[in-house]
C-alpha positions as CSV (number, residue, x, y, z in Angstrom):
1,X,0.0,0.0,0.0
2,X,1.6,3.6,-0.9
3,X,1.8,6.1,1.6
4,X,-1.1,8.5,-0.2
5,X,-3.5,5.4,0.2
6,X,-2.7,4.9,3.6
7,X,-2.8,8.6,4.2
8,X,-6.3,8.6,2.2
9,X,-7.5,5.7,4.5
10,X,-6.9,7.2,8.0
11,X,-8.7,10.8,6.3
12,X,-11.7,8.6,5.5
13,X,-11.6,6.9,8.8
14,X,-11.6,10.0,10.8
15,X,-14.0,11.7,9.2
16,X,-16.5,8.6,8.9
17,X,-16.4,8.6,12.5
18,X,-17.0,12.2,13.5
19,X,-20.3,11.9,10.4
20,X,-21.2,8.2,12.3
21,X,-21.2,10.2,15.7
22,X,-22.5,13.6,15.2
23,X,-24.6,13.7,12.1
24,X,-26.2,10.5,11.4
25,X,-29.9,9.6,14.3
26,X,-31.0,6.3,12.9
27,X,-32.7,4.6,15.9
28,X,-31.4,1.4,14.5
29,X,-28.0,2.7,15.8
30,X,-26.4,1.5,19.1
31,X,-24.6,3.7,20.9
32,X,-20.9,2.0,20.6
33,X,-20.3,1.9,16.8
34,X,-16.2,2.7,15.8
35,X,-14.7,2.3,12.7
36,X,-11.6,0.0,13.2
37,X,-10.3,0.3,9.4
38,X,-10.8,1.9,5.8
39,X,-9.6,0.2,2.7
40,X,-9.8,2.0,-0.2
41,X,-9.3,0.3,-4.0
42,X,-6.2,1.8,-5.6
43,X,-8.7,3.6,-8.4
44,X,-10.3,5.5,-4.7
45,X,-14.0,4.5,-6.7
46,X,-14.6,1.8,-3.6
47,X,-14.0,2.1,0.1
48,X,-14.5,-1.2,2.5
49,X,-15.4,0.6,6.0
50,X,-14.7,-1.9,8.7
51,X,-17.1,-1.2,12.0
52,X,-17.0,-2.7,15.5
53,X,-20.3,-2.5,16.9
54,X,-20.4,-3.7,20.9
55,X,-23.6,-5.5,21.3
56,X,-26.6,-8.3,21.2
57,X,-26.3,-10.2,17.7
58,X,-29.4,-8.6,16.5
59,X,-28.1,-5.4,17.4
60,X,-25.2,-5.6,15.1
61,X,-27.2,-6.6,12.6
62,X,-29.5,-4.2,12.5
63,X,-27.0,-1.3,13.4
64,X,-25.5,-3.0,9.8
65,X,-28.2,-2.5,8.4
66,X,-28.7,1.5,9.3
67,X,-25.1,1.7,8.4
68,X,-25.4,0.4,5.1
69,X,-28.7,2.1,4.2
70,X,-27.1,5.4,5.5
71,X,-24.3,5.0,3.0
72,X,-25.4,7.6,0.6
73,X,-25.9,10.0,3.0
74,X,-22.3,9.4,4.4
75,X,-20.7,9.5,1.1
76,X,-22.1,13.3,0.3
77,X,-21.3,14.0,3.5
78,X,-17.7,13.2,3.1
79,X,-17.7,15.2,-0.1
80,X,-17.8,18.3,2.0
81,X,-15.5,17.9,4.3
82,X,-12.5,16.1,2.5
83,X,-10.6,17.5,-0.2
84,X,-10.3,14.4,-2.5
85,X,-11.3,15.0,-6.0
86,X,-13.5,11.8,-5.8
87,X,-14.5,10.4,-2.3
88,X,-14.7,6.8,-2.9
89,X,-18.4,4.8,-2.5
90,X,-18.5,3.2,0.6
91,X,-19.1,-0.1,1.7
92,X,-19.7,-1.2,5.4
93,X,-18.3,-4.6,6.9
94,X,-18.7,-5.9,10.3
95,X,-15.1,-6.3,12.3
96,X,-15.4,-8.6,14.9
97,X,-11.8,-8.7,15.6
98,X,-12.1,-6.2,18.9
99,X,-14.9,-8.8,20.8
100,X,-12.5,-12.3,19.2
101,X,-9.7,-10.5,20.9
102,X,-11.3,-10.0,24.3
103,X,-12.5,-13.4,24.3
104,X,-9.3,-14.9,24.0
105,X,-7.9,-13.2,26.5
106,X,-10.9,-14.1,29.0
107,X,-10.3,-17.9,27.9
108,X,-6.2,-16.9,28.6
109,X,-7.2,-15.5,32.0
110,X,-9.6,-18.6,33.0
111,X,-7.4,-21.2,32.3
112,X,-4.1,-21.5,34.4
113,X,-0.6,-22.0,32.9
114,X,0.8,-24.9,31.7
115,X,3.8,-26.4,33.8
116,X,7.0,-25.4,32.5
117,X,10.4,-26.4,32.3
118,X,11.1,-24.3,36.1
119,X,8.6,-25.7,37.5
120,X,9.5,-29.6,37.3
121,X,13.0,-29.4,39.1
Protein backbone atom coordinates (compact mmCIF):
# COMPACT_ATOMS: atom_id res chain seq x y z
CA UNK A 1 0.00 0.00 0.00
CA UNK A 2 1.63 3.60 -0.93
CA UNK A 3 1.80 6.14 1.57
CA UNK A 4 -1.06 8.47 -0.21
CA UNK A 5 -3.52 5.36 0.21
CA UNK A 6 -2.67 4.94 3.57
CA UNK A 7 -2.84 8.62 4.18
CA UNK A 8 -6.28 8.61 2.19
CA UNK A 9 -7.54 5.68 4.53
CA UNK A 10 -6.90 7.20 8.01
CA UNK A 11 -8.71 10.83 6.28
CA UNK A 12 -11.70 8.55 5.52
CA UNK A 13 -11.56 6.91 8.78
CA UNK A 14 -11.60 9.99 10.84
CA UNK A 15 -13.96 11.69 9.15
CA UNK A 16 -16.54 8.58 8.92
CA UNK A 17 -16.37 8.63 12.52
CA UNK A 18 -17.03 12.18 13.46
CA UNK A 19 -20.28 11.92 10.45
CA UNK A 20 -21.21 8.15 12.30
CA UNK A 21 -21.19 10.22 15.66
CA UNK A 22 -22.55 13.58 15.18
CA UNK A 23 -24.58 13.74 12.09
CA UNK A 24 -26.19 10.47 11.36
CA UNK A 25 -29.92 9.65 14.27
CA UNK A 26 -30.95 6.34 12.92
CA UNK A 27 -32.69 4.59 15.94
CA UNK A 28 -31.36 1.36 14.52
CA UNK A 29 -28.02 2.69 15.77
CA UNK A 30 -26.35 1.47 19.06
CA UNK A 31 -24.60 3.68 20.91
CA UNK A 32 -20.89 2.01 20.60
CA UNK A 33 -20.28 1.95 16.75
CA UNK A 34 -16.19 2.67 15.81
CA UNK A 35 -14.70 2.34 12.72
CA UNK A 36 -11.64 0.04 13.16
CA UNK A 37 -10.32 0.29 9.40
CA UNK A 38 -10.83 1.90 5.85
CA UNK A 39 -9.59 0.15 2.74
CA UNK A 40 -9.80 2.04 -0.24
CA UNK A 41 -9.32 0.34 -3.96
CA UNK A 42 -6.15 1.77 -5.55
CA UNK A 43 -8.66 3.58 -8.44
CA UNK A 44 -10.31 5.47 -4.69
CA UNK A 45 -13.99 4.47 -6.65
CA UNK A 46 -14.61 1.81 -3.65
CA UNK A 47 -13.97 2.12 0.07
CA UNK A 48 -14.49 -1.20 2.50
CA UNK A 49 -15.37 0.60 5.95
CA UNK A 50 -14.70 -1.95 8.69
CA UNK A 51 -17.13 -1.21 12.01
CA UNK A 52 -17.04 -2.66 15.49
CA UNK A 53 -20.28 -2.53 16.91
CA UNK A 54 -20.36 -3.70 20.91
CA UNK A 55 -23.64 -5.48 21.27
CA UNK A 56 -26.55 -8.33 21.21
CA UNK A 57 -26.26 -10.21 17.73
CA UNK A 58 -29.37 -8.62 16.49
CA UNK A 59 -28.14 -5.38 17.37
CA UNK A 60 -25.16 -5.58 15.13
CA UNK A 61 -27.23 -6.57 12.59
CA UNK A 62 -29.47 -4.17 12.51
CA UNK A 63 -27.00 -1.31 13.35
CA UNK A 64 -25.46 -3.04 9.81
CA UNK A 65 -28.25 -2.50 8.42
CA UNK A 66 -28.75 1.50 9.33
CA UNK A 67 -25.10 1.72 8.42
CA UNK A 68 -25.40 0.41 5.07
CA UNK A 69 -28.65 2.09 4.19
CA UNK A 70 -27.13 5.38 5.50
CA UNK A 71 -24.29 4.95 3.02
CA UNK A 72 -25.38 7.61 0.58
CA UNK A 73 -25.87 10.05 3.04
CA UNK A 74 -22.28 9.44 4.42
CA UNK A 75 -20.68 9.51 1.09
CA UNK A 76 -22.12 13.29 0.34
CA UNK A 77 -21.29 14.05 3.54
CA UNK A 78 -17.72 13.23 3.09
CA UNK A 79 -17.68 15.17 -0.14
CA UNK A 80 -17.81 18.31 2.03
CA UNK A 81 -15.55 17.86 4.32
CA UNK A 82 -12.52 16.07 2.54
CA UNK A 83 -10.61 17.53 -0.20
CA UNK A 84 -10.34 14.35 -2.55
CA UNK A 85 -11.26 15.04 -6.01
CA UNK A 86 -13.50 11.82 -5.79
CA UNK A 87 -14.45 10.41 -2.26
CA UNK A 88 -14.68 6.79 -2.93
CA UNK A 89 -18.42 4.79 -2.48
CA UNK A 90 -18.54 3.23 0.56
CA UNK A 91 -19.13 -0.13 1.70
CA UNK A 92 -19.72 -1.19 5.36
CA UNK A 93 -18.27 -4.65 6.91
CA UNK A 94 -18.75 -5.89 10.29
CA UNK A 95 -15.15 -6.34 12.29
CA UNK A 96 -15.43 -8.56 14.93
CA UNK A 97 -11.77 -8.70 15.59
CA UNK A 98 -12.15 -6.23 18.90
CA UNK A 99 -14.88 -8.81 20.76
CA UNK A 100 -12.54 -12.32 19.17
CA UNK A 101 -9.71 -10.55 20.88
CA UNK A 102 -11.26 -10.05 24.28
CA UNK A 103 -12.45 -13.41 24.34
CA UNK A 104 -9.31 -14.87 23.95
CA UNK A 105 -7.92 -13.20 26.51
CA UNK A 106 -10.89 -14.06 29.05
CA UNK A 107 -10.35 -17.85 27.92
CA UNK A 108 -6.17 -16.90 28.57
CA UNK A 109 -7.16 -15.51 32.02
CA UNK A 110 -9.64 -18.59 33.05
CA UNK A 111 -7.40 -21.19 32.27
CA UNK A 112 -4.11 -21.48 34.39
CA UNK A 113 -0.62 -22.00 32.91
CA UNK A 114 0.81 -24.86 31.75
CA UNK A 115 3.80 -26.40 33.76
CA UNK A 116 6.95 -25.38 32.50
CA UNK A 117 10.43 -26.41 32.33
CA UNK A 118 11.08 -24.31 36.10
CA UNK A 119 8.57 -25.70 37.46
CA UNK A 120 9.53 -29.61 37.33
CA UNK A 121 13.04 -29.36 39.14
Amino acid sequence: MTRRLERINALLRNEISAVLTSELTDPRLVSMVSVTEVDCGRDLSHAKVFVSILGAQHQKKSTLAALQSAAGFVHRTLRSRVDLRAVPTLDFRLDESIELGMELLEKIRDNPPLPGPQDQE
